[in-house]
C-alpha positions in Angstrom: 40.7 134.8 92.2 42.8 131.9 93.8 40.2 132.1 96.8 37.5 132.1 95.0 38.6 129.5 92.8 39.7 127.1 95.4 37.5 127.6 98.2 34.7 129.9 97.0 35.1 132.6 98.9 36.0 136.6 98.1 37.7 139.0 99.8 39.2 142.3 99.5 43.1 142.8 99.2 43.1 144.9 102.1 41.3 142.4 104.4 43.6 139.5 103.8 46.4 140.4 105.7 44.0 141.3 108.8 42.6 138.0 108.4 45.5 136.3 108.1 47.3 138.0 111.2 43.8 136.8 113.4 44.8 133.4 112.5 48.2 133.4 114.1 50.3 133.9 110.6 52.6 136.7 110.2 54.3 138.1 106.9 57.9 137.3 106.7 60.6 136.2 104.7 60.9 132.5 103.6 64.0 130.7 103.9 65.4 128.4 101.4 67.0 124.9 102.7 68.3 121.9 100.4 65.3 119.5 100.2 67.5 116.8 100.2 69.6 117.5 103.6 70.6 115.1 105.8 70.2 117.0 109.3 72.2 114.4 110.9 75.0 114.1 108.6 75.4 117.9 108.3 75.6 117.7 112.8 78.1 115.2 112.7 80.5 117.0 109.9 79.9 120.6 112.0 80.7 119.0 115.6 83.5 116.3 114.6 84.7 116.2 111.3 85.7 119.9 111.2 86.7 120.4 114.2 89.1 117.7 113.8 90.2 119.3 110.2 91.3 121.9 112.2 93.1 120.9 114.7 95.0 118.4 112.3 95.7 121.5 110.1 96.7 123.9 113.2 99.3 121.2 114.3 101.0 121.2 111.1 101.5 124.6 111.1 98.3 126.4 108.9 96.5 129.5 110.4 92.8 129.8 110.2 90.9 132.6 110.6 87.0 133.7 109.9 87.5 137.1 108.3 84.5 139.3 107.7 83.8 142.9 106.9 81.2 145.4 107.5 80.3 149.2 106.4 77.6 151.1 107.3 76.4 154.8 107.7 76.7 157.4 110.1 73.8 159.2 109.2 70.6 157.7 110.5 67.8 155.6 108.4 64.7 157.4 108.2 61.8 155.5 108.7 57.8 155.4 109.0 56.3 157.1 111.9 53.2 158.7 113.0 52.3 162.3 111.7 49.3 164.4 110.8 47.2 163.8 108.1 48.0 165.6 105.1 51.2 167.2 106.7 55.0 166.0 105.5 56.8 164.7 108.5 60.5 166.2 108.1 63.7 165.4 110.4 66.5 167.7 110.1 69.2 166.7 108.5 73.0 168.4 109.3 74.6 167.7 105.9 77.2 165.6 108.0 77.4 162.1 105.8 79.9 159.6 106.9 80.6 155.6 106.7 82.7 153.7 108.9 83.8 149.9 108.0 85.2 148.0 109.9 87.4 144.5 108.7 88.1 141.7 111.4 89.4 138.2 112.1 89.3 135.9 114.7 91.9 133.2 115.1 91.0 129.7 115.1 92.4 127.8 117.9 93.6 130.9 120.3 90.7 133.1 120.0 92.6 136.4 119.0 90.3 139.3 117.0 92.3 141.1 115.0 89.8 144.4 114.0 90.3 147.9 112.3 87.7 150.6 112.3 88.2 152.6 109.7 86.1 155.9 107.9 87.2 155.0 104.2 86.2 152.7 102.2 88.0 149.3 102.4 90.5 148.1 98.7 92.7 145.5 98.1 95.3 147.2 99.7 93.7 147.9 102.7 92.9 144.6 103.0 96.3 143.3 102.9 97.5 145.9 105.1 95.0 144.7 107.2 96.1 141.2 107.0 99.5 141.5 107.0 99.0 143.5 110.5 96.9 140.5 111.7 99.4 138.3 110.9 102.3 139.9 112.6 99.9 140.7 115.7 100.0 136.9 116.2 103.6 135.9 116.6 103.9 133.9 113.8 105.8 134.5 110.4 104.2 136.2 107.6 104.3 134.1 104.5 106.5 134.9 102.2 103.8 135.2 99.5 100.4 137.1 99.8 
């Protein structure tokens, strides 16, 4: 309908995406950006003003780390494939289902990971297992609270 509407043309559903592929376009995701972002501003704060944050905060004593954590399963993702007509394509499938996560930190300023792979699901007190190991790895006190 919006076609037709707008540029008095029709065509099918099925077509469009062929058409639309001939003309160089391909189907993805959009991303979504602040329409009001100052590129240059948001360089200068990445590359200087952070940085020097810190470094200031390093030299008095703090320790900064970018933690993250990831899980995901041992079994494999099944996916689309090729098969005959009118015949189910099947994949065998052991019974064998697993998940590994794994938590990590690197250390601002010396560049140590701290990582543990583990097969059970990560809680809070794995976490702070986790941390507290981090921290001791490091050669600095472990706060008092945490």
């Amino acid at each position: 309908m919006l076609l037709q509407t707008l540029f008095g043309v029709v065509y099918s559903v099925g077509y469009l995406p062929e058409l639309l592929r001939a003309l160089g376009m391909s189907f993805r995701k959009a991303m979504a950006f602040l329409d009001r972002r100052d590129n240059e501003k948001r360089r200068a704060w990445l590359q200087e003003k952070l940085p020097e944050i810190f470094r200031q905060k390093i030299q008095d004593g703090w320790w900064i780390f970018y933690q993250d954590e990831v899980g995901f399963q041992t079994d494999g993702t099944l996916a689309a494939t090729w098969g005959i007509r009118g015949q189910a394509t099947e994949v065998a499938n052991y019974g064998r289902h697993g998940r590994m996560n794994l938590i990590g930190a690197f250390e601002w300023g010396t560049g140590l990971f701290h990582g543990v792979l583990m097969s059970f699901r990560v809680n809070a007190l794995r976490f702070r297992r986790f941390w507290l190991s981090a921290c001791r790895s490091s050669l600095k006190p472990v706060p008092d609270r945490f």
